[in-house]
ChimeraX commands (.cxc) that place a marker at each C-alpha (Angstrom):
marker #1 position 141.78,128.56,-92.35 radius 0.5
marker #1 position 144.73,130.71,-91.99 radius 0.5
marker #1 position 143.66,133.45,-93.62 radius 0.5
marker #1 position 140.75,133.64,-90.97 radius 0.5
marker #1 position 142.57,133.20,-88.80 radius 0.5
marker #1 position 145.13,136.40,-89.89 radius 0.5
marker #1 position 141.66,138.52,-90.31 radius 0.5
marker #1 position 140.71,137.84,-86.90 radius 0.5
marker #1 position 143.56,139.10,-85.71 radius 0.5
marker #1 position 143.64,141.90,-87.28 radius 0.5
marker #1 position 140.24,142.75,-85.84 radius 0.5
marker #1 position 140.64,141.76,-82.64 radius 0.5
marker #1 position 143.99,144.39,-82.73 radius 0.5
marker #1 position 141.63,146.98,-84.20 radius 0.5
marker #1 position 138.77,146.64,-81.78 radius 0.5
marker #1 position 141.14,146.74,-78.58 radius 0.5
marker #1 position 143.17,149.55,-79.95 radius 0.5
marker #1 position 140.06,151.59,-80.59 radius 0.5
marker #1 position 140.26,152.40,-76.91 radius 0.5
marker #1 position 143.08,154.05,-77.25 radius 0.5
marker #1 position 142.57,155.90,-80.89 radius 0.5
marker #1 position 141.63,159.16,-80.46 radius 0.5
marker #1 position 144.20,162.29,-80.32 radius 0.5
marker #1 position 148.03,161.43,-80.70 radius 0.5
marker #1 position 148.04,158.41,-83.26 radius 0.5
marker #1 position 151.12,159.20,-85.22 radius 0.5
marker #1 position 152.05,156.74,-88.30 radius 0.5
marker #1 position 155.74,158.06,-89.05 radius 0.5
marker #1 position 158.50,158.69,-86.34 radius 0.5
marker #1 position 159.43,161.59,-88.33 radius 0.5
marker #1 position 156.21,163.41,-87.67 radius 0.5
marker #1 position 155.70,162.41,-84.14 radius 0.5
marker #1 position 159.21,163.98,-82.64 radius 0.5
marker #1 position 157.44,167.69,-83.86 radius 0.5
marker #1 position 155.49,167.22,-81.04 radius 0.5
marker #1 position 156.70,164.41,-78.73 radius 0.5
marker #1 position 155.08,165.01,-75.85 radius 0.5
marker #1 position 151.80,164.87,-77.45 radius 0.5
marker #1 position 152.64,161.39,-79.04 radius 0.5
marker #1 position 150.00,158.68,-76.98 radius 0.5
marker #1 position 149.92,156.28,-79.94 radius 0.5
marker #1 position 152.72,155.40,-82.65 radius 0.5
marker #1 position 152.13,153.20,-85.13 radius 0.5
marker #1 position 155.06,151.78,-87.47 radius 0.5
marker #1 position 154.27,148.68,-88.83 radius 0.5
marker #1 position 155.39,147.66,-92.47 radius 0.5
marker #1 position 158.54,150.07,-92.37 radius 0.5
marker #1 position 160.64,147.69,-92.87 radius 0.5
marker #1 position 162.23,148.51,-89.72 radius 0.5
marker #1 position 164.80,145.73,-88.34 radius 0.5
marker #1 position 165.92,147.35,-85.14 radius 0.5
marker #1 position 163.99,150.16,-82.78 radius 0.5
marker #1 position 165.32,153.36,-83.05 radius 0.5
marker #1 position 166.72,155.09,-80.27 radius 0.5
marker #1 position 164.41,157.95,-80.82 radius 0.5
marker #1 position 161.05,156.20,-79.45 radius 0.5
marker #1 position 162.46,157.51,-76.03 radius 0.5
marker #1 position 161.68,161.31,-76.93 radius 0.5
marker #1 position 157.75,160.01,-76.24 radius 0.5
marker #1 position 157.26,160.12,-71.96 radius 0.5
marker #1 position 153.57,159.93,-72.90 radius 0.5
marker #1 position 153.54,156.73,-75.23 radius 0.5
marker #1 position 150.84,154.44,-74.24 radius 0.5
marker #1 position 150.56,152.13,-77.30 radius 0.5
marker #1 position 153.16,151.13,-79.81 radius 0.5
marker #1 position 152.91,149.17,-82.88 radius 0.5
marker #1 position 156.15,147.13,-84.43 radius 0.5
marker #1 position 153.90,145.08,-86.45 radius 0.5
marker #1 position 154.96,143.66,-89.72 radius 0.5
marker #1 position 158.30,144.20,-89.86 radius 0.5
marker #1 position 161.75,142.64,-89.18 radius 0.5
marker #1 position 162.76,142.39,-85.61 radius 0.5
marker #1 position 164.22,139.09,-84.24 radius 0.5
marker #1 position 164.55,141.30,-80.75 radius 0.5
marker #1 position 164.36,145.07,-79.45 radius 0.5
marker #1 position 166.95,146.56,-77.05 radius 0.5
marker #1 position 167.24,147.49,-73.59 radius 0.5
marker #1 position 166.63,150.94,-73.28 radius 0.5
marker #1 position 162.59,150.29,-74.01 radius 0.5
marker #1 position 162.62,148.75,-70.33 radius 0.5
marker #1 position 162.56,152.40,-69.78 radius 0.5
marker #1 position 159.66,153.30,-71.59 radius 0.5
marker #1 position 156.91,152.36,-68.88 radius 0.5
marker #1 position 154.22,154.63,-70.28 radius 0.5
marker #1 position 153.59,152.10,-72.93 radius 0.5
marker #1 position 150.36,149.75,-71.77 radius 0.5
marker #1 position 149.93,148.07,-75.39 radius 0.5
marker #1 position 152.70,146.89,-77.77 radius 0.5
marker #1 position 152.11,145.40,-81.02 radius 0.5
marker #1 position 155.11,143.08,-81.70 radius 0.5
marker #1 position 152.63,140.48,-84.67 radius 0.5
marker #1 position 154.23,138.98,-87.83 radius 0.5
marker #1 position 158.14,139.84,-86.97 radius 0.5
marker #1 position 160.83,137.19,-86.37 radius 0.5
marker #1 position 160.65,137.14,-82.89 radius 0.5
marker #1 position 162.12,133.45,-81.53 radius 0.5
marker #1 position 161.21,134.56,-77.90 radius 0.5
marker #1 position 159.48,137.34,-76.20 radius 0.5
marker #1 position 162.45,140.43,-75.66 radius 0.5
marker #1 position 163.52,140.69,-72.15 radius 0.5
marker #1 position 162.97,144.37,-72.45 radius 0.5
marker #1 position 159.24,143.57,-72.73 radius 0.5
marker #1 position 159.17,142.21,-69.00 radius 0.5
marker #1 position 160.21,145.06,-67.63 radius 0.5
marker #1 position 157.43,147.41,-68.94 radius 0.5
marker #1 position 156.09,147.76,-65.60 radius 0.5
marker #1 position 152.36,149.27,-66.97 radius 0.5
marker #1 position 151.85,146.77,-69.90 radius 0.5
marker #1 position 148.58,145.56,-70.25 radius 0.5
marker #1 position 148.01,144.16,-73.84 radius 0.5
marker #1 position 150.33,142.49,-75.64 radius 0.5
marker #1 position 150.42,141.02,-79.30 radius 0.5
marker #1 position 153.00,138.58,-80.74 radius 0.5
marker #1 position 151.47,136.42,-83.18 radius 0.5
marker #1 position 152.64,134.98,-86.09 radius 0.5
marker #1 position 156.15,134.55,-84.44 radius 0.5
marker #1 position 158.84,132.21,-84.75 radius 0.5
marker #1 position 158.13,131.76,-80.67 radius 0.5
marker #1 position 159.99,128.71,-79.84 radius 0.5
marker #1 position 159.06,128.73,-76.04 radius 0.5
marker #1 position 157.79,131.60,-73.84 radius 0.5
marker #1 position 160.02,132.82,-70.62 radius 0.5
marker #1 position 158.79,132.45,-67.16 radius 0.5
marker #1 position 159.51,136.30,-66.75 radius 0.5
marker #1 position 156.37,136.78,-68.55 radius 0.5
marker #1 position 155.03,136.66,-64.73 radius 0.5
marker #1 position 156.57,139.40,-64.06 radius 0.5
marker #1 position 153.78,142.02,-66.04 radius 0.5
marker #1 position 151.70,142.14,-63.19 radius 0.5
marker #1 position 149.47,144.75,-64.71 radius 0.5
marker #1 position 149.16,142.05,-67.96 radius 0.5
marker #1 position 145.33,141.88,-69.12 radius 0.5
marker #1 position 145.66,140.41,-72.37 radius 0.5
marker #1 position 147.51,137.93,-74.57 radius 0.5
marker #1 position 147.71,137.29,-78.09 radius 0.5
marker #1 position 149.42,134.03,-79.14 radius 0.5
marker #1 position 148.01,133.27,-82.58 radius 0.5
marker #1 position 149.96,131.34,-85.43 radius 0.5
marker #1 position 152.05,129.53,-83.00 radius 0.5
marker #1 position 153.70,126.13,-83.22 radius 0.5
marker #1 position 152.76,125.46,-79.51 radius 0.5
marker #1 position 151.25,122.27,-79.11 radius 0.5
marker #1 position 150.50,123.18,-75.87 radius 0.5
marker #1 position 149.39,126.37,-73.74 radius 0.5
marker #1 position 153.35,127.52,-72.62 radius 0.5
marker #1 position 153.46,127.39,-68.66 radius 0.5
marker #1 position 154.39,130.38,-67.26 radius 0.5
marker #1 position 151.02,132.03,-68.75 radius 0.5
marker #1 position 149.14,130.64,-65.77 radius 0.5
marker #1 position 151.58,132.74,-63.86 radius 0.5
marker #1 position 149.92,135.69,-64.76 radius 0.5
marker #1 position 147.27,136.44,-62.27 radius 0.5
marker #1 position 145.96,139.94,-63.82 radius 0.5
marker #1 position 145.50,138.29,-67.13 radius 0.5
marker #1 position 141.50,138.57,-68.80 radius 0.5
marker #1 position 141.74,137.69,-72.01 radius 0.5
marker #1 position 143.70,134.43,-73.52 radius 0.5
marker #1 position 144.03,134.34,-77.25 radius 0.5
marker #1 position 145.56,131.30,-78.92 radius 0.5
marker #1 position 143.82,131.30,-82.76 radius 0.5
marker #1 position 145.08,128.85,-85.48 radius 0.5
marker #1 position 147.58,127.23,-83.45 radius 0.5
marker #1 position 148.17,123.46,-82.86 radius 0.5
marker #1 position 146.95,123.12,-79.46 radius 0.5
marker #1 position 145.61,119.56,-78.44 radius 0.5
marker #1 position 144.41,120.06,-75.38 radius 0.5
marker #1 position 143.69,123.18,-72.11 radius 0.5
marker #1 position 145.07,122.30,-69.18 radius 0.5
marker #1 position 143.37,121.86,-65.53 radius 0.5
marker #1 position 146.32,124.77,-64.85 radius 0.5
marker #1 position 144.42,127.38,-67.18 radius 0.5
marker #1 position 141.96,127.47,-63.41 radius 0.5
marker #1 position 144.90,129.49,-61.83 radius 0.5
marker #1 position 143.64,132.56,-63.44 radius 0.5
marker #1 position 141.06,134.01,-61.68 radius 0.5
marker #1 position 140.47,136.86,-63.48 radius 0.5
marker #1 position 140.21,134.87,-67.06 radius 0.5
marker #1 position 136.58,136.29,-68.53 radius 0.5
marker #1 position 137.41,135.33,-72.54 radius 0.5
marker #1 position 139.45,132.32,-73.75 radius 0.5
marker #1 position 139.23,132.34,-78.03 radius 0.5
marker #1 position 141.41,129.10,-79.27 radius 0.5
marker #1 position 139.82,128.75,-82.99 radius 0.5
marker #1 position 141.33,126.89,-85.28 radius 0.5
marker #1 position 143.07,124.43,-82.96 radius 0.5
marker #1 position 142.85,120.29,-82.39 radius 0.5
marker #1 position 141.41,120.54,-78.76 radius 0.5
marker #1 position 138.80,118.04,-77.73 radius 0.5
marker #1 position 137.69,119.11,-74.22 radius 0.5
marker #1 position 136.95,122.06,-72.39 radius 0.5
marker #1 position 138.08,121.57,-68.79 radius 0.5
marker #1 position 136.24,121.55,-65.58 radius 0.5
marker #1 position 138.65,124.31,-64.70 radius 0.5
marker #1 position 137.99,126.45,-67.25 radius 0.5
marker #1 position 134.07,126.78,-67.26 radius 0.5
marker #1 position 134.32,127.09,-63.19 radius 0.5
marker #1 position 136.42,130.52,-63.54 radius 0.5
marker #1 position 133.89,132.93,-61.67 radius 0.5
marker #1 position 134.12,135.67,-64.12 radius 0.5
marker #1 position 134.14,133.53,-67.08 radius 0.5
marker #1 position 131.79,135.36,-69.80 radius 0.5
marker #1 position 133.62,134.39,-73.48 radius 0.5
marker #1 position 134.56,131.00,-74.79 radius 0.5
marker #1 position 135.26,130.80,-78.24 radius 0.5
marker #1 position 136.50,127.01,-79.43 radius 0.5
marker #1 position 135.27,126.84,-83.17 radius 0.5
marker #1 position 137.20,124.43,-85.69 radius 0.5
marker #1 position 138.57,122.21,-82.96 radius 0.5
marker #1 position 137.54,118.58,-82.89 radius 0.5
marker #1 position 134.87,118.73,-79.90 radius 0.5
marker #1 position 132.38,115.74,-79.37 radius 0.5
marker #1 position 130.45,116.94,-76.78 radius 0.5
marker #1 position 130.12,120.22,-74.54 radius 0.5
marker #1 position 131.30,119.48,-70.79 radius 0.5
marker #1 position 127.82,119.77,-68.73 radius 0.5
marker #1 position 129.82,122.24,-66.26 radius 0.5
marker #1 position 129.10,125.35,-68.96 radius 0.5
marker #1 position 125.67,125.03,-67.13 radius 0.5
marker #1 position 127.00,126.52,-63.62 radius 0.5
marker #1 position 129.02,129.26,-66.13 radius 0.5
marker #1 position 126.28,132.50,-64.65 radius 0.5
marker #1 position 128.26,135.23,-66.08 radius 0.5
marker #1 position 128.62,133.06,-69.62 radius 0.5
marker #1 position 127.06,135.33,-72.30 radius 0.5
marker #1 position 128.86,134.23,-75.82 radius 0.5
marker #1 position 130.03,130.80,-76.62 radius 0.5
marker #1 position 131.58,129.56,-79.97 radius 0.5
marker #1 position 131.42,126.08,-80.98 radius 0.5
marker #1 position 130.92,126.27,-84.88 radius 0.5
marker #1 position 133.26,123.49,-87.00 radius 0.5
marker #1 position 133.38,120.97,-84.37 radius 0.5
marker #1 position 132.03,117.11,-84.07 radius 0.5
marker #1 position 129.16,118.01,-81.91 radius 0.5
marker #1 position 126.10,115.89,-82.25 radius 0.5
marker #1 position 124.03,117.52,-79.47 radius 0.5
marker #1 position 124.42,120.55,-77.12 radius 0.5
marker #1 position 123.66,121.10,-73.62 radius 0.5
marker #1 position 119.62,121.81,-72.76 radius 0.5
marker #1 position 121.01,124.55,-69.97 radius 0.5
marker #1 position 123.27,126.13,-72.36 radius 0.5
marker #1 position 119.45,128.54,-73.47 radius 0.5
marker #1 position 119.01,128.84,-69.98 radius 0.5
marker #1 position 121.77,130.77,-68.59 radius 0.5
marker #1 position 121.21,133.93,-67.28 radius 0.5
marker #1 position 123.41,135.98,-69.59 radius 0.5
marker #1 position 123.55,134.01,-72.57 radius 0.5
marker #1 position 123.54,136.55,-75.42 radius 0.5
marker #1 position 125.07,134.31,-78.61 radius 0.5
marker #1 position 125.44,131.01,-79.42 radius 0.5
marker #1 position 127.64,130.07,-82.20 radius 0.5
marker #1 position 127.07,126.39,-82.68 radius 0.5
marker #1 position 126.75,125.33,-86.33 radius 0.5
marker #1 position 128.63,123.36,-89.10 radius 0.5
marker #1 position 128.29,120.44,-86.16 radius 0.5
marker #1 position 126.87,116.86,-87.21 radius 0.5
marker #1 position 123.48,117.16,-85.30 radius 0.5
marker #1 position 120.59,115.06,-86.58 radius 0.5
marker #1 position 117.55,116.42,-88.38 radius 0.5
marker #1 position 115.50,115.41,-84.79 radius 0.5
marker #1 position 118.08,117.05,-82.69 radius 0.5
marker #1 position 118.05,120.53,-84.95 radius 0.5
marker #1 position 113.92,120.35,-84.48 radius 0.5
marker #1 position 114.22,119.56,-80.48 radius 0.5
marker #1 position 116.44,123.37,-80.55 radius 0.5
marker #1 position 114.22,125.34,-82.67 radius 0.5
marker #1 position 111.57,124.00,-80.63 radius 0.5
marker #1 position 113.44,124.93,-77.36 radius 0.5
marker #1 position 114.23,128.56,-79.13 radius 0.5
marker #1 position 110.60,129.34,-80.35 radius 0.5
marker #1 position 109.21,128.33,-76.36 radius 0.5
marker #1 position 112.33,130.64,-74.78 radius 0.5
marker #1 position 111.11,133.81,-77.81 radius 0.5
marker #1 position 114.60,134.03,-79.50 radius 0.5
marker #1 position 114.92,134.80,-83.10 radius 0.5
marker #1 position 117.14,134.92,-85.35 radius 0.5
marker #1 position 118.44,131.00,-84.47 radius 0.5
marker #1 position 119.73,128.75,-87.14 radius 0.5
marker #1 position 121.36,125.12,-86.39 radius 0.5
marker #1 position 121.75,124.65,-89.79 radius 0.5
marker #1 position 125.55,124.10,-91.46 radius 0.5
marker #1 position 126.14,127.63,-92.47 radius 0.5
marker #1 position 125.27,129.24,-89.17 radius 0.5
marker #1 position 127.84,132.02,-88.09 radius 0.5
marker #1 position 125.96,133.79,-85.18 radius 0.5
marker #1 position 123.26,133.26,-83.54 radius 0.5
marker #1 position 121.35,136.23,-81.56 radius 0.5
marker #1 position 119.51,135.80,-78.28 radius 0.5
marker #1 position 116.98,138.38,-76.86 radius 0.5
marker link #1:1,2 radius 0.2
marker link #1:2,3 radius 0.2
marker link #1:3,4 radius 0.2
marker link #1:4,5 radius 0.2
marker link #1:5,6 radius 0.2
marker link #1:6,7 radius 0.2
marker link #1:7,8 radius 0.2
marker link #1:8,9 radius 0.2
marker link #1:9,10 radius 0.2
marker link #1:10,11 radius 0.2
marker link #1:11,12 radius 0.2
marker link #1:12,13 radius 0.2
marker link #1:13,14 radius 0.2
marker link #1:14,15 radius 0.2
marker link #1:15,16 radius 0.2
marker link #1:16,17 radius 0.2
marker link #1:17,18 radius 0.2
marker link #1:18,19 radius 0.2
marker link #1:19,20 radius 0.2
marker link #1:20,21 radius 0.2
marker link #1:21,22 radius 0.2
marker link #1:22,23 radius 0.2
marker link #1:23,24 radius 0.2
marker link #1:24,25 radius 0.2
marker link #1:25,26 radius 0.2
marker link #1:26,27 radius 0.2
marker link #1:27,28 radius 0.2
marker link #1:28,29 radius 0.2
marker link #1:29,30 radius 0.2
marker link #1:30,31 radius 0.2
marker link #1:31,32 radius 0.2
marker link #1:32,33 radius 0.2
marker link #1:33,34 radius 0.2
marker link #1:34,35 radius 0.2
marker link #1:35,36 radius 0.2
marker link #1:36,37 radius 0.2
marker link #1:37,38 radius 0.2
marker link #1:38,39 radius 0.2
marker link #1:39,40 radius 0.2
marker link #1:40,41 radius 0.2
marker link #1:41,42 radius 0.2
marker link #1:42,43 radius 0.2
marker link #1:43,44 radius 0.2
marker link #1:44,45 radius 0.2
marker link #1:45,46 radius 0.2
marker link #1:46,47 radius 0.2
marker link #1:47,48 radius 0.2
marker link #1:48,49 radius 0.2
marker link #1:49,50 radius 0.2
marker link #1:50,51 radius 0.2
marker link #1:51,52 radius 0.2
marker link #1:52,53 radius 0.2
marker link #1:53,54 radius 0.2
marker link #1:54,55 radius 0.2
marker link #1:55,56 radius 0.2
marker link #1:56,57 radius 0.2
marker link #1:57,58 radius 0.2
marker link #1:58,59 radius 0.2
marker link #1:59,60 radius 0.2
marker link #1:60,61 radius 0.2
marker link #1:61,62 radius 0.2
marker link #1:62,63 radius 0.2
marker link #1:63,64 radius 0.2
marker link #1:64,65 radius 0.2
marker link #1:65,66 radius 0.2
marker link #1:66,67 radius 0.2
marker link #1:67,68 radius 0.2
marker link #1:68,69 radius 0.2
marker link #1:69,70 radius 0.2
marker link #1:70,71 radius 0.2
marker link #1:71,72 radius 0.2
marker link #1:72,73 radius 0.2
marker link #1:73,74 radius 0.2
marker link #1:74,75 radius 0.2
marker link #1:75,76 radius 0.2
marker link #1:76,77 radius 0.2
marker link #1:77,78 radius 0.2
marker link #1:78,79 radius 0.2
marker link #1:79,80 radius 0.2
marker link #1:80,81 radius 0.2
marker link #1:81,82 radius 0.2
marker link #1:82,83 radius 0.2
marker link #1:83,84 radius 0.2
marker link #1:84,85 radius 0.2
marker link #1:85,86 radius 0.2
marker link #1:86,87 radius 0.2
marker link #1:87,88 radius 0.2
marker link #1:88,89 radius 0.2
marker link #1:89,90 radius 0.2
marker link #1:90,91 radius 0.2
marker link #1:91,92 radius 0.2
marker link #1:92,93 radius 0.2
marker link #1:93,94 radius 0.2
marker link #1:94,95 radius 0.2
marker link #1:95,96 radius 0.2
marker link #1:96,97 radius 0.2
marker link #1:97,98 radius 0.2
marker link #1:98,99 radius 0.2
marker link #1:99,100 radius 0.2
marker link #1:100,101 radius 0.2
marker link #1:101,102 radius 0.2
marker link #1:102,103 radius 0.2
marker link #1:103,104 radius 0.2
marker link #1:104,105 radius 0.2
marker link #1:105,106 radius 0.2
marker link #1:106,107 radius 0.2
marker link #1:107,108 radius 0.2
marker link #1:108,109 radius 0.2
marker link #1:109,110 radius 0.2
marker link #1:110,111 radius 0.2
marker link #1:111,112 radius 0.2
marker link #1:112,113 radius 0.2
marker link #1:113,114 radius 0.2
marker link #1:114,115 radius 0.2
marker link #1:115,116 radius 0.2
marker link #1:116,117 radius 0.2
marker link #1:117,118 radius 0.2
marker link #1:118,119 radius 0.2
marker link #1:119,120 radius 0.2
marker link #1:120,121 radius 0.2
marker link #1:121,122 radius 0.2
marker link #1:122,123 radius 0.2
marker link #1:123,124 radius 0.2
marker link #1:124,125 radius 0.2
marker link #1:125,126 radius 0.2
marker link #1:126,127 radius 0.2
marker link #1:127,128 radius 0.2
marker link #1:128,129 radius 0.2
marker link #1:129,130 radius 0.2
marker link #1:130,131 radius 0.2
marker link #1:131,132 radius 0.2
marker link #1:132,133 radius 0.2
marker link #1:133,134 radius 0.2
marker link #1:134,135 radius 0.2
marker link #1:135,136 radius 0.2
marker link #1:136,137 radius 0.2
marker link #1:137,138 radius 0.2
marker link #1:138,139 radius 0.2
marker link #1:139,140 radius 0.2
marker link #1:140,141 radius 0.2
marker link #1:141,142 radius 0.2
marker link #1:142,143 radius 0.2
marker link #1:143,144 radius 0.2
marker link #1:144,145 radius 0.2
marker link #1:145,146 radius 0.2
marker link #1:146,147 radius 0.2
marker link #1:147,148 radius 0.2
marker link #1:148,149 radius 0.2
marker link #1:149,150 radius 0.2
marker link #1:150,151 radius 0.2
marker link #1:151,152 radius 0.2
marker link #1:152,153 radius 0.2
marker link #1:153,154 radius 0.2
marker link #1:154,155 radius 0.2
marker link #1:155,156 radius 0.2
marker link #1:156,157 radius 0.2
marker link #1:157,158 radius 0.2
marker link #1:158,159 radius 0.2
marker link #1:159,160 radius 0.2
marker link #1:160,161 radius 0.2
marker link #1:161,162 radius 0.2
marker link #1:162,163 radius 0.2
marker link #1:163,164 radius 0.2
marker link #1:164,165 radius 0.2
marker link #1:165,166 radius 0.2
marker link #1:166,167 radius 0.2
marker link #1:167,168 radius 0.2
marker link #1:168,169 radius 0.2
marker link #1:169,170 radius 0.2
marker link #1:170,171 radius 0.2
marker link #1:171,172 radius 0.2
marker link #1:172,173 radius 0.2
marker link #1:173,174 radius 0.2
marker link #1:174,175 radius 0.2
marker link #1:175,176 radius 0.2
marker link #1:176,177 radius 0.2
marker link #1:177,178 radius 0.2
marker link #1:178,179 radius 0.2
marker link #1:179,180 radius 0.2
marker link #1:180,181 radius 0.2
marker link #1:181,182 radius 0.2
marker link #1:182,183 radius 0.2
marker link #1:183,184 radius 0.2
marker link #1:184,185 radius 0.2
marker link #1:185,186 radius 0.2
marker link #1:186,187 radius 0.2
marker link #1:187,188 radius 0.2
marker link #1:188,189 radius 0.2
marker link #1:189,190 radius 0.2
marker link #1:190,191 radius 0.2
marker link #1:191,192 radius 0.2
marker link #1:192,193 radius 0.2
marker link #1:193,194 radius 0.2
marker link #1:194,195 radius 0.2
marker link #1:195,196 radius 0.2
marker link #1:196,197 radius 0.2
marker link #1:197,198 radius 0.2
marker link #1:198,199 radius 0.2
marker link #1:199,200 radius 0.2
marker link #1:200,201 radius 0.2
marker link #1:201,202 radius 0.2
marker link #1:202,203 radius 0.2
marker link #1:203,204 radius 0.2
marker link #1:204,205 radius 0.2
marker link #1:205,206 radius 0.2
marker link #1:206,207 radius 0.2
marker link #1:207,208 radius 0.2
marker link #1:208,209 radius 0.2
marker link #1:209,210 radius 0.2
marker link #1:210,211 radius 0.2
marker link #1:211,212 radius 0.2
marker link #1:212,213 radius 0.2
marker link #1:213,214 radius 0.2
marker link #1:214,215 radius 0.2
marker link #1:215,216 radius 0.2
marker link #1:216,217 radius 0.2
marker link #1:217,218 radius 0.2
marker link #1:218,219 radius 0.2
marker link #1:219,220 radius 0.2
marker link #1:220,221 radius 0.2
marker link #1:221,222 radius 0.2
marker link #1:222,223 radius 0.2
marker link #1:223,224 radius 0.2
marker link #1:224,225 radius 0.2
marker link #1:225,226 radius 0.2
marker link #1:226,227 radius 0.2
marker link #1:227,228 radius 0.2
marker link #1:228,229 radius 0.2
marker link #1:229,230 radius 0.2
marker link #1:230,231 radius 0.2
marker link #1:231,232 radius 0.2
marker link #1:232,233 radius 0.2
marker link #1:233,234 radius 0.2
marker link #1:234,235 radius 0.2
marker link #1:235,236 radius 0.2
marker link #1:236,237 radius 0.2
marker link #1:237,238 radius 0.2
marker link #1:238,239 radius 0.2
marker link #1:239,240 radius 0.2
marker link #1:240,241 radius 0.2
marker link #1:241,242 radius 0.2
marker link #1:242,243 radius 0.2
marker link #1:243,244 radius 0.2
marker link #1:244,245 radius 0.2
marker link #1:245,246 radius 0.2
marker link #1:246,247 radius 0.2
marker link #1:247,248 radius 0.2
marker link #1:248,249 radius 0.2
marker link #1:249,250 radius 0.2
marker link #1:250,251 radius 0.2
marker link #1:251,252 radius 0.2
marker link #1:252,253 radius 0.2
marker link #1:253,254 radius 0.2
marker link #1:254,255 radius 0.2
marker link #1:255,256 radius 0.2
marker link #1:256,257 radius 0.2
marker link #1:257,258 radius 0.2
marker link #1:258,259 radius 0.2
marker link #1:259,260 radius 0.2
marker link #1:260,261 radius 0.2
marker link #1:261,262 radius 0.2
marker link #1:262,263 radius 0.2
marker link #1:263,264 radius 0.2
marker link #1:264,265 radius 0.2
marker link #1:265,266 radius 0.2
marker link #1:266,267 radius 0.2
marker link #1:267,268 radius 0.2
marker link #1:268,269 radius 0.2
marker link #1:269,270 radius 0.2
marker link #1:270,271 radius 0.2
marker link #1:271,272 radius 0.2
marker link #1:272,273 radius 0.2
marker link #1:273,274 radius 0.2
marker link #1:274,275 radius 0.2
marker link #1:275,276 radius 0.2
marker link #1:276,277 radius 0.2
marker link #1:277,278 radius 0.2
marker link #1:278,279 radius 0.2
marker link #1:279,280 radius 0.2
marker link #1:280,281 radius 0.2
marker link #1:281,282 radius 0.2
marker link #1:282,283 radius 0.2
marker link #1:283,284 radius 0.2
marker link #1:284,285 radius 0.2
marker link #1:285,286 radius 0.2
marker link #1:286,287 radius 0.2
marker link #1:287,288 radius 0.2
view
């Protein structure tokens, strides 16, 4: 499990970050302060590195910056300063805590820090008002950490192979939540709060121990991929083939009967999708 889990992070990292790879992706410090002002994207990962050097301010242009894979346990003050950076990459370091420094980077809008040593999560995290997305992964947390409900820009929750138990009725304080993926987890219910979001579109809650779908997904209209493979499931929804926007259903490697797998492809052949599989080693299931 974890090492799905560690390959879906990495390509969740590469798909976001593809919006921002195109001219000035620089892989060595050295290289990038020949032409620092054309610098948009450093990446540094496995250097080795153990504390930021003082250099990274010769880049006023720096949107994205990965520390991934290295040594940090924190990062100083003077990247506060650096509020050109949007994304920062801060996965697999020693980090007990999110730096304060990373509060204060008035234009972030993605952040990784998975695989962490995060022992709790600050309530200054509220304080990235431009924050779209959040990558959690690996984490002890039993629980989703408070002050992320805090953040009202926030779109885009990830929390994969963690030990979560449960989503609170809180996670409804984020209105602009679209895409919630908390694989790999012990959660048995999605809340009321979560499928009523207006602009929810992405729920993704494979290898958790769900029993049964809550019948709200039905009023989810803007719903177009949902993710229940590796659960307890013995049935699904009827309206969940019926939504307006529905574009994937991953739903196997559930404990549905023989009569209740016949009853969906049934369903599927009347609605014209192909491509749809209930069986055990389903991964993803296309709708038309």
């Amino acid at each position: 499990m974890r090492k799905i889990a560690i390959l879906l992070s990495f390509v969740i990292v590469f798909l976001c970050n593809s919006i921002f790879a195109q001219e000035g992706i620089y892989y060595s410090i050295s290289e990038a302060l020949k032409n620092p002002s054309a610098v948009i994207q450093l990446n540094i990962s496995q250097k080795g590195y153990t504390q930021l050097p003082d250099t990274l301010l010769a880049f006023p242009n720096l949107k994205f910056l990965d520390i991934s894979d290295n040594n940090f346990s924190d990062l100083p003050p003077w990247l506060s300063e650096m509020n050109s950076i949007e994304s920062i990459n801060l996965n697999r370091n020693n980090f007990k805590s999110i730096p304060q420094s990373v509060f204060l980077l008035n234009n972030l809008r993605y952040l990784y820090i998975n695989d962490n040593c995060l022992e709790s999560i600050s309530p200054n995290l509220a304080m990235l008002t431009q924050l779209e997305y959040l990558d959690v992964s690996n984490s002890v947390f039993t629980e989703i950490p408070k002050p992320i409900f805090k953040i009202n820009s926030l779109r885009q929750l990830i929390f994969i192979d963690s030990r979560l138990t449960e989503v609170p009725p809180e996670i409804g304080q984020l209105r602009e939540l679209e895409k919630v993926i908390f694989t790999i987890n012990s959660i048995k219910h999605i809340p009321d709060e979560l499928l009523l979001l207006p602009k929810m579109r992405y729920v993704a809650f494979g290898n958790n121990l769900l029993e049964e779908i809550n019948p709200l997904i039905c009023k989810a209209k803007n719903m177009n991929y949902v993710a229940f493979i590796g659960n307890h499931l013995k049935v699904l929804p009827d309206c969940l083939f019926d939504l307006p926007k529905i574009q994937y259903i991953n739903a196997g490697d559930n404990r549905y009967s023989k009569e209740t797998i016949a009853k969906y492809k049934a369903i599927c052949a009347k609605l014209g999708l192909t491509s749809v599989t209930f069986d055990p080693e389903l991964s993803i299931e296309k709708f038309h």
